[in-house]
C-alpha positions in Angstrom: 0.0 0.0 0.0 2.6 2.5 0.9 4.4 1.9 -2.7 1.4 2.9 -4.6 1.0 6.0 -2.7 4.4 6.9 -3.1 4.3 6.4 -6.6 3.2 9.9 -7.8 3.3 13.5 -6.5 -0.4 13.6 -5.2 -0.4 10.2 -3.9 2.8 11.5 -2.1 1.3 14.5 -0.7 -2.0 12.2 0.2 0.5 10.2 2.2 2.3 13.1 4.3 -1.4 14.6 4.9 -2.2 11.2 6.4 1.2 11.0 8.5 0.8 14.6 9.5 -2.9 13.3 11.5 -1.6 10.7 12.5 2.0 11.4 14.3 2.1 11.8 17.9 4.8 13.2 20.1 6.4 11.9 23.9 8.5 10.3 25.2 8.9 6.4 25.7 9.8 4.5 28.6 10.4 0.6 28.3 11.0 -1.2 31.1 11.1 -4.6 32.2 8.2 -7.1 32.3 7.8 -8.5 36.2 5.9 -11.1 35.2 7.2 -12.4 32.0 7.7 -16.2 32.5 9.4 -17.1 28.8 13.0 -18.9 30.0 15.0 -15.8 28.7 14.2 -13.8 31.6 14.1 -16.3 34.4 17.3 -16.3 35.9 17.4 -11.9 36.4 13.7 -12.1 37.6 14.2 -14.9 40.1 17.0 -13.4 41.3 17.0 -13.2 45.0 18.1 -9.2 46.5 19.8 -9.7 49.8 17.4 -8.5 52.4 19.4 -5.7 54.2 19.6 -4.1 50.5 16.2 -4.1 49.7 15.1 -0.5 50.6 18.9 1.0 49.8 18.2 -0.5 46.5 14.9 0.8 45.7 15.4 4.6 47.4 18.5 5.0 44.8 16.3 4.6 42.0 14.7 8.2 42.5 15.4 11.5 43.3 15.3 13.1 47.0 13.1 16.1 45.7 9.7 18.0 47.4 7.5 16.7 44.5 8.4 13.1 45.1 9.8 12.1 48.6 6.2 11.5 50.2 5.4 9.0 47.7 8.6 7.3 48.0 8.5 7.3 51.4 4.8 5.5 51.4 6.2 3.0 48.9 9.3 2.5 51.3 7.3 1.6 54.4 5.2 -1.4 51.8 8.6 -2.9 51.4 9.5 -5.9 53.9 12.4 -5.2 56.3 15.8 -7.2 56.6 14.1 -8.3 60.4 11.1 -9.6 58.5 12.4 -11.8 56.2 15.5 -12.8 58.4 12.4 -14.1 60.8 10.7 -16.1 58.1 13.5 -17.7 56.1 10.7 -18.9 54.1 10.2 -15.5 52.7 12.0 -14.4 49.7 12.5 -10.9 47.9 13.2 -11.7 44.2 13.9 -8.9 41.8 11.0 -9.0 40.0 9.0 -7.9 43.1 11.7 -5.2 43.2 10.8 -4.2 39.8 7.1 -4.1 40.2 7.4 -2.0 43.1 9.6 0.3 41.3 7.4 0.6 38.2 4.9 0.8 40.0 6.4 3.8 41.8 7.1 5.4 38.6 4.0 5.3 37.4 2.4 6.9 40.7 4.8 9.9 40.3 4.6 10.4 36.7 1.0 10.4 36.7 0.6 12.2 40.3 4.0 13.9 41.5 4.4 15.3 37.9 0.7 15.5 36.4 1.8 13.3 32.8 0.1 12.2 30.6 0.4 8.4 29.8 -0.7 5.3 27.7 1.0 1.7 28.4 0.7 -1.3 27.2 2.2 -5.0 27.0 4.9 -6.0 23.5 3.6 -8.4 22.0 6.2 -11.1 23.1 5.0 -10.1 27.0 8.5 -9.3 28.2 8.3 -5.6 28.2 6.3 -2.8 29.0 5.8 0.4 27.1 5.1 3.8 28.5 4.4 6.5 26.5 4.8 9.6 28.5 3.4 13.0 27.5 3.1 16.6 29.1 0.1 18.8 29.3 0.6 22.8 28.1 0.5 23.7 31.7 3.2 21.3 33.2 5.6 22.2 30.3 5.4 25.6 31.5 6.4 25.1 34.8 9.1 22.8 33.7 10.4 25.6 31.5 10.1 28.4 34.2 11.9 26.3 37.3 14.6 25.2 34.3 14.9 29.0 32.8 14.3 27.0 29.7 15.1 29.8 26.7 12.1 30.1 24.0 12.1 33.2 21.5 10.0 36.6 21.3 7.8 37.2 19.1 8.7 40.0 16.3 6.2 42.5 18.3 7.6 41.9 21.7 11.2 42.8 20.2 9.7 46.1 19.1 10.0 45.1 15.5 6.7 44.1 14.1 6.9 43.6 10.7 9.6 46.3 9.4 11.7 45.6 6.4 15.5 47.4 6.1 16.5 46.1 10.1 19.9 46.2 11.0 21.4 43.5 10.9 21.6 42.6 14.5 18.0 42.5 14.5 18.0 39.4 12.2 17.1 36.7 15.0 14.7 37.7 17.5 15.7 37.2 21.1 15.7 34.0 23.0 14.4 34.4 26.9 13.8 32.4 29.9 10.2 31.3 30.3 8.3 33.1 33.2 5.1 31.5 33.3 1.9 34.2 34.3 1.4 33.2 37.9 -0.9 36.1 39.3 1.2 36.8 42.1 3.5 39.6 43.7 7.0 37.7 43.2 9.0 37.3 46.5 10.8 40.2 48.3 14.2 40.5 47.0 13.3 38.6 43.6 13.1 40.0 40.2 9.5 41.4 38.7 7.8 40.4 35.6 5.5 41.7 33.7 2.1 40.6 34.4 1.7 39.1 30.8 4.7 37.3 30.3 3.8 34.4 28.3 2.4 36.8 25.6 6.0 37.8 25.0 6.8 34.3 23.6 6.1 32.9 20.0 3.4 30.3 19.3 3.2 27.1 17.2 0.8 25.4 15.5 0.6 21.1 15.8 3.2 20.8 13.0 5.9 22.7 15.2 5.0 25.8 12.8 5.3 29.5 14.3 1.7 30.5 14.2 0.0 33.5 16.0 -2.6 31.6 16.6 -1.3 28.3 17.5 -2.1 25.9 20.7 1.3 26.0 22.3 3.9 27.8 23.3 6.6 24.8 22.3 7.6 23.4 19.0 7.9 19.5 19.2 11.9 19.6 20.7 11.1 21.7 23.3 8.4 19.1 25.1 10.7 16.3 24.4 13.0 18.2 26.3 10.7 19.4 29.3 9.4 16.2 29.4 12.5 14.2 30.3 13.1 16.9 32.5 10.5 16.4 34.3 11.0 12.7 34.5 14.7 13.2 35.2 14.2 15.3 38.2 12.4 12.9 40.4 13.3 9.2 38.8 17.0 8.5 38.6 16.5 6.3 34.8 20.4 5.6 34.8 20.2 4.0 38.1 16.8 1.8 36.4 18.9 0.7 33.5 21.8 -0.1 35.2 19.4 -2.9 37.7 18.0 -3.6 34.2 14.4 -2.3 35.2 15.0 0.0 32.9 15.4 -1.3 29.2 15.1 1.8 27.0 14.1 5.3 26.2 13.9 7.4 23.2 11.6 10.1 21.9 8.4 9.3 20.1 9.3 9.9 16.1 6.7 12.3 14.1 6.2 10.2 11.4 5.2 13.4 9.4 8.6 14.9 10.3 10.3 11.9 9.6 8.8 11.4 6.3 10.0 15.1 5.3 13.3 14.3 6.0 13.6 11.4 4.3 12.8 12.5 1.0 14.7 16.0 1.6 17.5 14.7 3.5 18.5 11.2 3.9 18.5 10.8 0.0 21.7 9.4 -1.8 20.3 11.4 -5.0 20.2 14.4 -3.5 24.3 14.2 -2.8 24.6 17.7 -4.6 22.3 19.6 -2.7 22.1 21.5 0.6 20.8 20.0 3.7 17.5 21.5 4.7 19.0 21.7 8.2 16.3 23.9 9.6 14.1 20.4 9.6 17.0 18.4 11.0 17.3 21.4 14.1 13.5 21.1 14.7 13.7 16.9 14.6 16.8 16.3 16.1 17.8 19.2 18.2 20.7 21.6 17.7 24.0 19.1 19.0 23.3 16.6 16.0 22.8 19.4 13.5 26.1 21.3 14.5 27.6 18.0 12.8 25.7 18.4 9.9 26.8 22.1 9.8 30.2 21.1 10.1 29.8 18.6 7.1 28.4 21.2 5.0 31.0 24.0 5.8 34.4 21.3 5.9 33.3 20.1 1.9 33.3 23.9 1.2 36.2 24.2 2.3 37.7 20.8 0.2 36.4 21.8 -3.0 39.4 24.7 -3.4 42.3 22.0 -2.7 40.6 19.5 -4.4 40.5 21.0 -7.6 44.2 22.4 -7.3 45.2 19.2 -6.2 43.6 17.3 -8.6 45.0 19.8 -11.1 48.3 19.6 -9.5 48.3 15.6 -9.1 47.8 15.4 -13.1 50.4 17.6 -13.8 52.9 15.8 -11.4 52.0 12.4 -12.5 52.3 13.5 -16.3 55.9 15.1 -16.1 57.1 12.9 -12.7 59.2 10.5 -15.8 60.3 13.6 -17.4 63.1 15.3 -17.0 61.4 18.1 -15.9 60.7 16.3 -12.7 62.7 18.4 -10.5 60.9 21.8 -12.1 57.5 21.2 -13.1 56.7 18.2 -10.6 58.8 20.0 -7.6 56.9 22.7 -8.2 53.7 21.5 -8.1 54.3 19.5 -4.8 55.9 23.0 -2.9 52.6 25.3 -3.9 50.5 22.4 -3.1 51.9 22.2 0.1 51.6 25.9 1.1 48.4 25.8 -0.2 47.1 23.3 2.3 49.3 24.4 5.3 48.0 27.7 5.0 44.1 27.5 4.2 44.0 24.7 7.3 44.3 27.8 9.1 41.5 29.7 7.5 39.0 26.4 8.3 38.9 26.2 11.7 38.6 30.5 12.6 35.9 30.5 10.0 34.3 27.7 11.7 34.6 29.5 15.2 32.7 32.4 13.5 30.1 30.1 11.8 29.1 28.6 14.7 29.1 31.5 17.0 26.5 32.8 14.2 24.7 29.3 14.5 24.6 29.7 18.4 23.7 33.3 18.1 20.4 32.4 15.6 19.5 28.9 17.9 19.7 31.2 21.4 21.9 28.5 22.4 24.8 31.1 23.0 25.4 30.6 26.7 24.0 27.0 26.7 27.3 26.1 28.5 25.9 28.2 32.0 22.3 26.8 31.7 23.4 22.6 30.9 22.2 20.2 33.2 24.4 17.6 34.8 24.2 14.5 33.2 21.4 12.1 34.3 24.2 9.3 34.6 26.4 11.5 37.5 26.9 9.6 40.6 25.9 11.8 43.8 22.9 12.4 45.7 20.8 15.1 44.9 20.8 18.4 47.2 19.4 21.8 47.1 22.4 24.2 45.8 22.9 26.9 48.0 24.6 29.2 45.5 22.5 28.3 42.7 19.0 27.6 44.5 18.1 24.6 42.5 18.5 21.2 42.9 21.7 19.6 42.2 23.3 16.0 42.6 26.7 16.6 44.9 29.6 13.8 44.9 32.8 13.8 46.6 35.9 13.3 44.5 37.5 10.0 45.8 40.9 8.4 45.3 39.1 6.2 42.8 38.0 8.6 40.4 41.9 10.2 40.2 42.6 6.1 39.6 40.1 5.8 36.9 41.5 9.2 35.3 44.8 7.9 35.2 44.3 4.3 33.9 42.7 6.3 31.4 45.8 7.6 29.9 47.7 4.1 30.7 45.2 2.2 29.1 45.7 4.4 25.8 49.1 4.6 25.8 48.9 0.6 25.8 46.9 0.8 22.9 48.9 2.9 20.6 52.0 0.2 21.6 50.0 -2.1 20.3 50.0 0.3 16.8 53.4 0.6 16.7 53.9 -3.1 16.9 51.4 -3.8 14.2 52.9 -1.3 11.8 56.7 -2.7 12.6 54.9 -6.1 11.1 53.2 -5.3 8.6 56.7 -3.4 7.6 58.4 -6.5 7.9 55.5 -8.5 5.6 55.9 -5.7 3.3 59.8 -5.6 3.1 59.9 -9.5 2.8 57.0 -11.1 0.8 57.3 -12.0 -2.6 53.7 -11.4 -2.8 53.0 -8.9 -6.0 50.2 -6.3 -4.8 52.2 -6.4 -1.2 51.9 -2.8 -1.2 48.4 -2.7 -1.9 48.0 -5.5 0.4 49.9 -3.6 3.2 47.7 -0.7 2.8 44.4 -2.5 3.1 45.8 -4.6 6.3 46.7 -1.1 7.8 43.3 -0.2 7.2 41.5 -3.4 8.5 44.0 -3.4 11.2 42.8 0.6 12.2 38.8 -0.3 11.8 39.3 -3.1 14.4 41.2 -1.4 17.2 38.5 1.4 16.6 35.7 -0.5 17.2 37.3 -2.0 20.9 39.1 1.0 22.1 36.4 3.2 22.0 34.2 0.5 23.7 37.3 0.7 26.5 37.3 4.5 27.1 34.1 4.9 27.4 34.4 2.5 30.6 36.9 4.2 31.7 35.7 7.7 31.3 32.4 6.6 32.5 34.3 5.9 36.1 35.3 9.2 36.2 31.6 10.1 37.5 32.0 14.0 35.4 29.0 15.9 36.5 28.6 17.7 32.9 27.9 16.2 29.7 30.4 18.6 27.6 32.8 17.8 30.4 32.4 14.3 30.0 32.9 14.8 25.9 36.0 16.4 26.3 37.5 13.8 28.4 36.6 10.7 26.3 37.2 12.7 23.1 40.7 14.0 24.4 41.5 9.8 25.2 40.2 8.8 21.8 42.2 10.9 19.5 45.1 10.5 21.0 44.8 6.8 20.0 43.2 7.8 16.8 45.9 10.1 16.2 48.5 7.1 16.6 46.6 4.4 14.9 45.4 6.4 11.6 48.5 8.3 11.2 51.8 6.4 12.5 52.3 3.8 9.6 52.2 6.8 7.2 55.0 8.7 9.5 56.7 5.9 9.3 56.8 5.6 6.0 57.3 9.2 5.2 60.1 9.9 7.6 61.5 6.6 9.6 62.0 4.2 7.0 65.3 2.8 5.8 66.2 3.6 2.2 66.7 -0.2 2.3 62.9 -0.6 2.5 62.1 2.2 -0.1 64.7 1.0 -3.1 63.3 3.3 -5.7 61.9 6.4 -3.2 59.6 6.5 -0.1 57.2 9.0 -2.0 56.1 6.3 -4.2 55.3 4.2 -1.5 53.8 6.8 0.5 51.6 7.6 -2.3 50.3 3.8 -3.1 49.6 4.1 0.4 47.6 6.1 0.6 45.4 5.9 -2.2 45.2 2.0 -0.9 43.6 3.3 2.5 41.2 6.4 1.0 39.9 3.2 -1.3 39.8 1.2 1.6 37.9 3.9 4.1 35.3 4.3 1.5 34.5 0.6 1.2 34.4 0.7 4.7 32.5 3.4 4.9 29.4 1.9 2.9 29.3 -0.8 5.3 28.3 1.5 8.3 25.2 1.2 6.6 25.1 -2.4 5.5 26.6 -4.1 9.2 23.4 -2.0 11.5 20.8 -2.7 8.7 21.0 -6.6 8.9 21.7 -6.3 13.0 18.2 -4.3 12.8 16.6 -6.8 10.4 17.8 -9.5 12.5 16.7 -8.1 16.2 12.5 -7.6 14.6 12.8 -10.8 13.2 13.4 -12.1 16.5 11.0 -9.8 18.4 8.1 -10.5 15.9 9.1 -14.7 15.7 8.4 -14.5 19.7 5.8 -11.8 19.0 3.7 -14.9 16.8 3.7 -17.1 19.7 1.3 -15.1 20.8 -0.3 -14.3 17.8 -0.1 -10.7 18.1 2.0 -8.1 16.0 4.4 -6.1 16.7 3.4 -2.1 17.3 5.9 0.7 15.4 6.8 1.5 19.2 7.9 -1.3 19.8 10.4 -1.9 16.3 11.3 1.4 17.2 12.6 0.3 20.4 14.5 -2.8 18.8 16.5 -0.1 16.8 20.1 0.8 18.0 20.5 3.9 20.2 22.5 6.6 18.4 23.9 8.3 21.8 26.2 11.0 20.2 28.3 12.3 17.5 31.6 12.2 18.6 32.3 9.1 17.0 31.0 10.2 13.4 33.2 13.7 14.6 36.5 11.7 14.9 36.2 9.8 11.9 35.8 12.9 10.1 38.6 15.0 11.4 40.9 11.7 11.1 40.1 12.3 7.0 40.8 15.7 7.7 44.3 14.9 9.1 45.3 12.4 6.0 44.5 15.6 3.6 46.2 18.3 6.0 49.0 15.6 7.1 49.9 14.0 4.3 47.9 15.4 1.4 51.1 16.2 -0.7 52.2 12.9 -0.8 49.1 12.1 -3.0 47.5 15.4 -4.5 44.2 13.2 -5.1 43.6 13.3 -1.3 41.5 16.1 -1.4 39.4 15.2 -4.2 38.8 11.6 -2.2 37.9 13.4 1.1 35.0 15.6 -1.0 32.9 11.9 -2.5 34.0 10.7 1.1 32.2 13.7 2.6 29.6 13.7 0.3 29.0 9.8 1.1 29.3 10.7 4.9 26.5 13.3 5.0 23.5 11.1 3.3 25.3 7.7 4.8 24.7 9.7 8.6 21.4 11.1 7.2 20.0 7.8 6.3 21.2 5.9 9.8 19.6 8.3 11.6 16.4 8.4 9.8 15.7 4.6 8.9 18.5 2.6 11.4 19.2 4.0 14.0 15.9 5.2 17.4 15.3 8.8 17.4 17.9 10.3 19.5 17.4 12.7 22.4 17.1 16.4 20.7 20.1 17.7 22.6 21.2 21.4 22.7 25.0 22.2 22.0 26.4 25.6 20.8 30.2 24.3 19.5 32.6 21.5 18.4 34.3 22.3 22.0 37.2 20.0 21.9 36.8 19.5 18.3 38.1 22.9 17.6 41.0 22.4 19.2 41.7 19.0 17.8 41.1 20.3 14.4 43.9 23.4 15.1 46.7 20.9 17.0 46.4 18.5 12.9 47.0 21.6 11.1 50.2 22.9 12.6 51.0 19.1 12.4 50.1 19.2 9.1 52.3 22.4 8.4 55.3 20.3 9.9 54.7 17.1 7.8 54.3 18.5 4.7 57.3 20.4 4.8 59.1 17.6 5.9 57.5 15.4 3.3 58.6 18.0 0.5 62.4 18.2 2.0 63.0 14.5 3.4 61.0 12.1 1.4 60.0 13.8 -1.9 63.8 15.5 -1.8 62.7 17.9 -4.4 65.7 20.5 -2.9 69.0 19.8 -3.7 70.6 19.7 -0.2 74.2 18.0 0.1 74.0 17.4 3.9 70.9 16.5 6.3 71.8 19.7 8.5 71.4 21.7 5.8 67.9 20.2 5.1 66.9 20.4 8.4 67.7 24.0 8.8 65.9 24.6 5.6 62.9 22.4 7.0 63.0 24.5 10.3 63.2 28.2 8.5 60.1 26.9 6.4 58.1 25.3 9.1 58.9 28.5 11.8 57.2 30.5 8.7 54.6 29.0 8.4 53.6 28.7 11.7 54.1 32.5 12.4 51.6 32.5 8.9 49.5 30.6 10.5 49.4 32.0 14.1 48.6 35.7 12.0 45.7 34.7 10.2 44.2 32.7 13.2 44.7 36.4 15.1 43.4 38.7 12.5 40.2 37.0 12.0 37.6 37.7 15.1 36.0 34.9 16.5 32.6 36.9 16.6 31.0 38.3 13.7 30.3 41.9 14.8 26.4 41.2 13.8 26.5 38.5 16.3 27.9 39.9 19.3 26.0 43.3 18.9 22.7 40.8 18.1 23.8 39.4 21.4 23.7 42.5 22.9 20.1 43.5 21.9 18.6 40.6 22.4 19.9 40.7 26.0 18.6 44.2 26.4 14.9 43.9 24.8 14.9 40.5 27.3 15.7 43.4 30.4 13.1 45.2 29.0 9.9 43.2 28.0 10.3 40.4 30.7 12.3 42.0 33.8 11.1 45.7 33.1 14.6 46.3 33.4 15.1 49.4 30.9 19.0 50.3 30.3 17.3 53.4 27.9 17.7 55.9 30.7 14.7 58.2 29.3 12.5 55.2 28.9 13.0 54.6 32.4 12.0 57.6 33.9 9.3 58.2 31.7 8.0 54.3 32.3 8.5 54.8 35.8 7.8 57.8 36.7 11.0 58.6 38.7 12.2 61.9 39.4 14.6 63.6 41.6 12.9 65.4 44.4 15.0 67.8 47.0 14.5 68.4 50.4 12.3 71.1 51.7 15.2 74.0 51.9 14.1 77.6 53.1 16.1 79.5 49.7 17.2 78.2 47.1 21.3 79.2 46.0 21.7 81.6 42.7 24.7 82.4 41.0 23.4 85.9 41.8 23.8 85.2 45.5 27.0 84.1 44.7 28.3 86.9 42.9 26.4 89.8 44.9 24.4 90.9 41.9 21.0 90.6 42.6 
């Protein structure tokens, strides 16, 4: 049925109308079945919980907050002591009485400690339970106002209305804190606002459209976001899942929304075009589409090299058996190097600028001060005295500084383990007979990279994950800082090796050569691998609701789209699809002379990378939490450390291995190597100075938007004669019996 429809443009837009109906928003919880008795669940639900950690157990799975604590406290007391059941050793507490109590518990405060919405029901295979959880208008609101969740003015409560020829500063209308209307004379001591606050904020129609008239003050992201909130702040779902009460949760997809961004977006036909990333922001949240960005600004940045360098390649490769190989060759290697040394530094300030403009037009500019600790932080939950608000506290303990350290031990272990597979892989290369050994060298480089990535990362997130970091960028920066290190190492050290440490011995005919086969071996190789990010997590999918729906038919029921949904892999974060990009960035920064085609390969690989991450996100992958995020953070800095690196090895690559200048001595190519590389670094360090960080639109935007915010919310005017006027405040002087003259003064009157 769906074919047919999709088959022509009405049919098409017959289909969407019908999606558009029919899509629902909330958020899913999917939690254990208690009484499941199939044989795969028997052992964990028969599992018998010690009595004297019974109630420890069961109070750690929610937070110690006003809303909540009575209702704990009454589910507490139902529990049997540690006295009771020592007294009747008959008596057993299994862990699937733990987890109905605890679901049970859940439900009582989502329905009434929080006031949710929610529907629940059975899978069809009986061993899980659904909860869809959704927020009314109201409780958003005071979810938003106790968060200071930011939503934006409308054009008339900026003072704007519908003017044309704005400055440009006036572009994005100003993002505020929610104050919902509460009637009341705020506190003594506390800020005032105005009496009709929440007509200040725009409105939205069912679709997530800004509408005048619209139903609701938040756009589809924005309840996924309260709502979890509001869940997070009084059940603790990372202590759940890790007593495996808890077996999932993801947002409802809008299968209207979805549907858009399918045919827009995750589309391999539609490689030339640009991504419609105001859809992905408003379905996936602002962290995700600050990839995307940086996907979209990176290949504009490759198209410039690439076509010099392809230029450049061609001319090498044609006069390379010439003898104007030391001319026309040399030369096209040295401006090719320069060229890429020197626009690396133009990338990454641009970048900084972009995004500040991308943070400035999201109101995500100082998300970094309004980020919630992670739900996962160990540490019981307290009321903040310098903040007010409720916070989770932990002590730093010896163990953390251990797990912070065997951090760094554990990847220095693994890039050992890089060196020794590169020395053999030399030594295969240097004595097999074997007539593609170079090719075959390459792709076992490559093989041998993809399969330390796929268990160190697994490794550092442990790790990392012991280090109990309260903040979620916090906690990015420190696994991301442990991964590229070893990234670093294992992408780039065989290619080092070959470029600088080699024997000529190894290299009979010139290392360049070999460097080059090299690395057009591995950018073939990355791409094939590429593809099969798709192919490995569609059959995983296929196979995990073939399995669902074969138990599903002993039961003769179906399985629900919730519930294939929930058999999808979870797509956490981006910082994995990040680092392999940046790694690509580093073969065409690092060692992009060495084969002038690099370039060119990294624009189809980025081209590949955008609708490959599109597609998995739409069709493989559950709908990922809409998180906020206003910059690549560590990224930036990652991306600025490979370029001076690249700076250094291309020069070297130029001097030592290609040997294009005629240098009688190695200290004479080292000095020459040094003057060049001191050069370009002071190039480098220049450009990266002279360009602002802040487009001036962006910070003056800033500016206004914090002052209209003073004005319409707090009735905090900085305009001095708007204030007195809107006040009424004048100077008054004391009663005084004359009044002083200059004519008094002078004795003229």
């Amino acid at each position: 049925m769906e074919e047919k429809l999709l088959g022509t443009s009405e049919n098409k837009s017959t289909y969407s109308e019908k999606m558009r109906k029919s899509s629902s928003e909330g958020y899913v919880l999917v939690f254990i079945n208690p009484q499941y008795t199939g044989k795969e669940l028997s052992k964990l639900l028969n599992e018998e919980i010690p009595p004297e950690k019974i109630r420890h157990t069961f109070t750690k799975l929610f937070h110690n907050t006003v809303r909540n604590t009575e209702l704990v406290i009454k589910a507490t007391d139902t529990l049997p002591t540690a006295e009771e059941l020592k007294a009747n050793p008959e008596s057993k507490f299994l862990f699937k009485d733990l987890a109905t109590k605890a679901i049970g518990t859940v439900l009582e405060i989502l329905q009434n400690s929080l006031g949710l919405e929610i529907r629940a029901h059975v899978s069809a295979d009986k061993d899980q339970i659904f909860i869809k959880v959704k927020a009314t208008e109201d409780g958003l609101k005071v979810q938003a106002d106790i968060i200071d969740y930011k939503l934006q003015f409308t054009s008339d409560a900026a003072g704007i209305g519908y003017r044309t020829g704005l400055e440009d500063f006036k572009e994005v209308l100003p993002y505020a804190p929610f104050e919902k209307n509460s009637g009341k004379t705020p506190a003594p001591g506390y800020h005032r606002t105005v009496s009709n606050s929440e007509n200040l904020y725009q409105k939205f129609n069912s679709q997530g459209a800004p509408d005048e008239n619209g139903e609701t003050l938040f756009r589809p992201v924005d309840k996924i976001r309260l709502t979890r909130s509001m869940i997070l702040s009084a059940v603790n779902l990372t202590r759940l899942t890790k007593k495996k009460i808890l077996c999932s949760e993801f947002a409802l997809p809008n299968e209207y929304d979805l549907f858009q961004l399918q045919q827009s977006w995750a589309n391999f036909k539609l490689f030339y075009r640009f991504q419609p990333l105001h859809l992905v922001r408003n379905y996936f949240g602002e962290e995700i589409t600050l990839y995307f960005s940086w996907l979209e600004f990176y290949l504009k940045w490759l198209f410039t090299p690439a076509i010099i360098g392809t230029i450049l390649a061609t001319v090498y490769y044609i006069f390379r058996e010439t003898n104007f190989e030391k001319t026309y060759s040399g030369i096209c290697l040295i401006v090719f190097s320069f060229l890429i040394s020197l626009s690396s530094s133009f990338i990454d300030q641009l970048w900084i600028r972009t995004e500040n403009t991308l943070a400035w037009k999201w109101g995500v500019t100082d998300y970094e001060r309004s980020e919630e600790q992670r739900a996962s932080y160990r540490g019981k939950s307290v009321k903040d005295e310098i903040s007010g608000k409720i916070k989770k506290f932990s002590r730093k303990t010896n163990f953390e500084l251990f797990a912070r350290i065997l951090g760094y031990v554990v990847m220095i272990l693994f890039m050992a383990t890089v060196v020794s597979i590169t020395y053999a892989i030399t030594v295969f290369r240097n004595t097999s007979n074997f007539v593609w050994r170079e090719e075959a060298a390459g792709a076992i480089n490559v093989v041998g990279i993809k399969t330390l990535n796929l268990i160190y990362p697994y490794v550092a997130k442990k790790i990392t994950d012991m280090e109990n970091i309260p903040l979620q960028t916090d906690y990015n920066n420190s696994l991301v800082l442990k991964l590229f290190w070893f990234q670093f190492v294992n992408s780039y050290f065989s290619l080092f090796y070959l470029a600088f440490l080699s024997s000529s011995s190894e290299c009979e005919e010139g290392c360049m050569g070999k460097l080059q086969e090299r690395m057009a071996s591995m950018s073939v190789t990355s791409l094939i691998f590429n593809l099969m990010e798709l192919g490995i997590p569609l059959l995983i999918n296929k196979y995990r609701i073939y399995k669902e729906q074969k138990r599903a038919d002993e039961n003769n029921k179906r399985l629900k789209r919730i519930e294939k949904e929930a058999t999808k892999m979870p797509y956490d974060s981006p910082y994995k699809d990040y680092m392999e990009i940046i790694i690509g960035y580093g073969y065409t920064v690092m060692f992009g002379v060495a084969f002038p085609y690099t370039p060119f390969m990294a624009v189809i690989a980025v081209l590949l990378e955008i609708r490959v991450d599109a597609w998995k996100l739409c069709n493989i992958t559950r709908r990922p939490f809409p998180a906020q995020d206003n910059s690549l953070h560590i990224w930036i800095n990652i991306i600025q450390i490979t370029s001076y690196f690249g700076a250094a090895f291309n020069v070297g690559i130029v001097i030592f291995t290609a040997n294009l200048f005629s240098f009688d001595d190695l200290n004479s190519k080292w000095l020459c190597f040094l003057i060049i590389e001191h050069a370009l670094f002071a190039l480098k360090y220049i450009i990266t100075t002279l360009i602002p960080d802040v487009p001036k639109k962006v910070a003056n935007g800033v500016e206004w938007s914090e002052r209209i915010v003073d004005e319409k919310l707090y009735e905090k005017y900085t305009d001095i004669d708007v204030e007195f006027l809107s006040k009424n405040l004048k100077f008054k002087r004391e009663s005084i019996k004359s009044i002083i003259t200059i004519e008094d003064l002078l004795g003229t009157k």
